[in-house]
C-alpha positions in Angstrom: 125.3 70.8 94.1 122.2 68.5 95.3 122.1 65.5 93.2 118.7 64.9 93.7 117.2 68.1 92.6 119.5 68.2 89.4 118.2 64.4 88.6 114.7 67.0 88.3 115.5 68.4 85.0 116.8 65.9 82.0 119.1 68.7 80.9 122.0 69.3 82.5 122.8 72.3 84.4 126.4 74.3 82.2 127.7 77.7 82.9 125.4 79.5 81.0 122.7 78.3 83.4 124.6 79.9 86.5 125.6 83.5 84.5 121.8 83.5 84.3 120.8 82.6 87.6 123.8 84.7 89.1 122.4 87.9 87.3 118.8 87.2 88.1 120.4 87.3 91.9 122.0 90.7 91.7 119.0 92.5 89.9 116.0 91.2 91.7 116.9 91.2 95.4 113.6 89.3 96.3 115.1 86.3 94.9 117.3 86.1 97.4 115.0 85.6 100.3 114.9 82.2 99.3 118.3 81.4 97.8 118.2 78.0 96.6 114.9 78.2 95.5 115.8 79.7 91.7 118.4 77.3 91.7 115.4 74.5 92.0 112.6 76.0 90.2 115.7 76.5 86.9 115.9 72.4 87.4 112.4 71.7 86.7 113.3 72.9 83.3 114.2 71.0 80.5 115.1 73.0 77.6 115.7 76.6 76.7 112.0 77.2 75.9 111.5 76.2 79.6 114.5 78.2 81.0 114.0 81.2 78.9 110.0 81.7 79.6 111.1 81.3 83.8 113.5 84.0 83.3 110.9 86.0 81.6 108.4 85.6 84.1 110.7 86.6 87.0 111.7 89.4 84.9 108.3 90.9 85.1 107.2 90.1 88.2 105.5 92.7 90.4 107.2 92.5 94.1 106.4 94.5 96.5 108.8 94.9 99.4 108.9 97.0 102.2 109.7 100.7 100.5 107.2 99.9 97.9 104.7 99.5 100.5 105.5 102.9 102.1 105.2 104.5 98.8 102.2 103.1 98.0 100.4 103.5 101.4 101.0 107.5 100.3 99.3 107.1 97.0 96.2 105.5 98.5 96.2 108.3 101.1 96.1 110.5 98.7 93.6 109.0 96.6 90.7 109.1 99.3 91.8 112.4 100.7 92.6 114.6 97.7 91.3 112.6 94.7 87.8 111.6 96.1 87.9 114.5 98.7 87.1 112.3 101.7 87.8 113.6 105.4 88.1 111.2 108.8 85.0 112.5 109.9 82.9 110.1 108.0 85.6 108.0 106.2 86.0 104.2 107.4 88.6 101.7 106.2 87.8 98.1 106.4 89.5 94.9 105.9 88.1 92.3 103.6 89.2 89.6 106.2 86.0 87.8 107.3 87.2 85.0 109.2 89.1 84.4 112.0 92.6 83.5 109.9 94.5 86.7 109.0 95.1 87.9 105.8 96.8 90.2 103.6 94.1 93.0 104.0 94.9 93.7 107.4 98.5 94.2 106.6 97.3 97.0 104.1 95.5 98.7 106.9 98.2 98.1 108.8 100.2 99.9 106.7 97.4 102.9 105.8 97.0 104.1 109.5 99.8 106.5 109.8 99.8 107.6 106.4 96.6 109.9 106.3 96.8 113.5 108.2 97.0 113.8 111.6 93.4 113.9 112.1 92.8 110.2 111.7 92.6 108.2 114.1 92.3 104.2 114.7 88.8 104.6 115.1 88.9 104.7 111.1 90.0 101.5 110.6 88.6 98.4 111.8 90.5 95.1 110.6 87.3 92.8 110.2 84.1 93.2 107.3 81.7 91.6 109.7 82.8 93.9 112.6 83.4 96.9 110.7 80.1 96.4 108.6 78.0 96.4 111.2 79.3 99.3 113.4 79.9 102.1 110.8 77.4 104.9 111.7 75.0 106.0 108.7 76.2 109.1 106.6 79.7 107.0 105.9 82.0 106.4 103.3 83.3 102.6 103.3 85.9 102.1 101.8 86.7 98.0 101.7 90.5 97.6 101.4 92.4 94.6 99.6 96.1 93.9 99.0 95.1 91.8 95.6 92.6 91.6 93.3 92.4 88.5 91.5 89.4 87.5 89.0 87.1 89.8 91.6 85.4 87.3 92.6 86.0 87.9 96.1 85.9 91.5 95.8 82.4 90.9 94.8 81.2 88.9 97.2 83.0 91.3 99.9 80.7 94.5 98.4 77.8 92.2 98.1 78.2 91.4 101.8 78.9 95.2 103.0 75.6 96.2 100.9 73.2 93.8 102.1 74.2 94.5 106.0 74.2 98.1 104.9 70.3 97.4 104.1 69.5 95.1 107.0 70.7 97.8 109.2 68.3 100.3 107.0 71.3 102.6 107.1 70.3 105.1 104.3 73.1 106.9 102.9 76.9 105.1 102.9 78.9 104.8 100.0 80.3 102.1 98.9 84.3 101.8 97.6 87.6 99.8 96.8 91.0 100.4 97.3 93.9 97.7 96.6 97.5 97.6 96.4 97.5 95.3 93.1 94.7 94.3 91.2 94.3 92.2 88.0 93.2 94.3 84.9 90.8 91.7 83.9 89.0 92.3 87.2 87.6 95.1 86.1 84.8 93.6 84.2 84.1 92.5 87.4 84.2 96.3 89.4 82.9 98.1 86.8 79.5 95.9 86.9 79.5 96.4 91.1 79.0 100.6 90.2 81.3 101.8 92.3 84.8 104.1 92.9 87.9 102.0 93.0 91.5 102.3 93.2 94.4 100.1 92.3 98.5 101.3 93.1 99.5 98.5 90.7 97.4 97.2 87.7 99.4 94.0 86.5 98.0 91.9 83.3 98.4 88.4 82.6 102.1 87.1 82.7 101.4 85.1 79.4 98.7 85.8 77.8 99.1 89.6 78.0 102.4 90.9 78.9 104.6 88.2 76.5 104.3 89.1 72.1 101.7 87.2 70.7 103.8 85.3 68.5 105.2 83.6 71.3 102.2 82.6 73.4 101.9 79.4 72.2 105.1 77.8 73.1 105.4 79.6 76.1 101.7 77.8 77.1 103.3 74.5 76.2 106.1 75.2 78.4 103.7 76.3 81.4 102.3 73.3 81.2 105.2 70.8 80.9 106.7 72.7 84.2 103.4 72.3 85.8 102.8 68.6 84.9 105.9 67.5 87.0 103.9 69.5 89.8 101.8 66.9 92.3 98.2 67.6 91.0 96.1 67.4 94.3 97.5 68.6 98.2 94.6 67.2 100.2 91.9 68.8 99.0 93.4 71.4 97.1 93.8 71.0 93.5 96.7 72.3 91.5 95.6 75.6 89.9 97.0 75.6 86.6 97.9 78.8 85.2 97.3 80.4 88.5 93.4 80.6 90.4 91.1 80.5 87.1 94.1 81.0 84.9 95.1 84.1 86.6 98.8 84.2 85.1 99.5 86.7 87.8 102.9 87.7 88.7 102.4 89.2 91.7 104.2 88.8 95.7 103.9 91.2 98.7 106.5 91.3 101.1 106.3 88.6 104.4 102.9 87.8 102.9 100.8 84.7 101.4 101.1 84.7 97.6 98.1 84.8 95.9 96.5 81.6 94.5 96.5 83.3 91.2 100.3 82.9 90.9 101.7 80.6 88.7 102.3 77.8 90.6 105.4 76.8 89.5 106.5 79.9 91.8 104.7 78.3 95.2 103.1 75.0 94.9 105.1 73.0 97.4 105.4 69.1 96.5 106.8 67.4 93.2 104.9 64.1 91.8 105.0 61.8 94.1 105.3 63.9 96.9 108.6 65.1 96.8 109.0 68.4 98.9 110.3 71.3 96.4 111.7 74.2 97.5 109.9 77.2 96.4 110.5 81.5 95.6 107.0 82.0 98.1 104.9 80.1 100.5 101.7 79.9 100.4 99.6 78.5 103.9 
């Protein structure tokens, strides 16, 4: 046992501690991708309040691995070819990546291509907006694709983007839609005002505020935030995002992929105070 990351948590570690952690193991095999990392994020606890609203969270987190992927690449499929009734003729799918760094969307159309009927072809994918937004032909369907929708804030900056090249182009009839493979529910204050079609596989709420009984909000807040104080605050110039991105709460991972910002970051954020490396359950670059 490592001394040091023990000396994290003022409670000691007893045997009820590893029944826990040993049966958190066996059921959720993501855990074990990173197998001393449990082991450390249980240490930053220290009391039962702590220890039980970690297990909870775990306990409803929303991880997608490899199958899960496969399944859901079907049910997007099928939602743009027998739901909205779109064909590969003037059907596009395009990556919200606009930069030159990857990202998560490309994965997702990665994963999409060979899932549609054999009719498709690459040609209905492109892995950039900027590329794919100004080379779809008029008389299209658009369909921007997303693995995670957070608050939708970059969602709608993403459709705000693909509508105003749309116009600068004086392209005169494409439609405009989402698809994701896990989305916020609270984003859809956001969607709904953007007046258009979209579709989520998974639709997580908040993993405090909405999932956990009211009754027990409070504490569990107060626990958040005593696990998160013993977090650094600032990584150069990124700040600590309590609660997850804008209080996200989201409990949310995707296979070989960034997490989300809007994680809790007692699940990613790297460095203890004072700069202490911690080992964590997901990586985030």
């Amino acid at each position: 046992m490592n001394e040091e990351i023990v000396n994290r948590a003022s409670g000691k570690i007893d045997v009820n501690d590893f029944v826990t952690l040993t049966k958190l193991h066996k059921e959720y095999k993501w855990l074990s991708y990173e197998p001393e990392a449990l082991f450390e994020l249980w240490c930053l606890s220290d009391n039962k309040d702590q220890k039980d609203l970690i297990e909870f969270l775990i306990k409803n987190f929303s991880f997608v691995d490899g199958q899960t992927l496969n399944e859901a690449g079907k049910s997007i499929a099928a939602q743009i070819e027998t739901n909205w009734g779109l064909t590969s003729e003037s059907t596009f799918l395009i990556a919200t990546c606009d930069d030159k760094n990857p990202d998560g969307s490309q994965s997702i159309i990665q994963c999409l291509k060979n899932k549609f009927s054999m009719n498709w072809k690459e040609s209905n994918f492109f892995n950039s907006l900027p590329i794919g937004a100004n080379e779809i032909p008029d008389n299209s369907n658009v369909i921007l694709t997303d693995d995670f929708i957070g608050t939708g804030d970059t969602i709608e900056r993403k459709v705000k983007y693909m509508r105003s090249t749309i116009e600068k182009r004086q392209l005169t009839n494409v439609t405009v839609r989402t698809i994701s493979l896990a989305a916020m529910e609270f984003s859809k204050d956001v969607l709904d005002k953007l007046y258009m079609e979209y579709y989520s596989v998974f639709w997580l709420k908040k993993g405090i505020s909405e999932i956990m009984e009211a009754e027990n909000r409070p504490s569990a807040k107060k626990s958040m935030e005593n696990l998160e104080s013993k977090l650094k605050n600032k990584i150069g110039s990124r700040k600590l995002p309590n609660f997850g991105y804008k209080r996200s709460e989201a409990l949310f991972g995707f296979e070989a992929n960034n997490v989300p910002n809007n994680v809790f970051p007692i699940f990613w954020w790297p460095f203890y105070k004072g700069g202490i490396q911690r080992k964590t359950l997901f990586r985030r670059i």
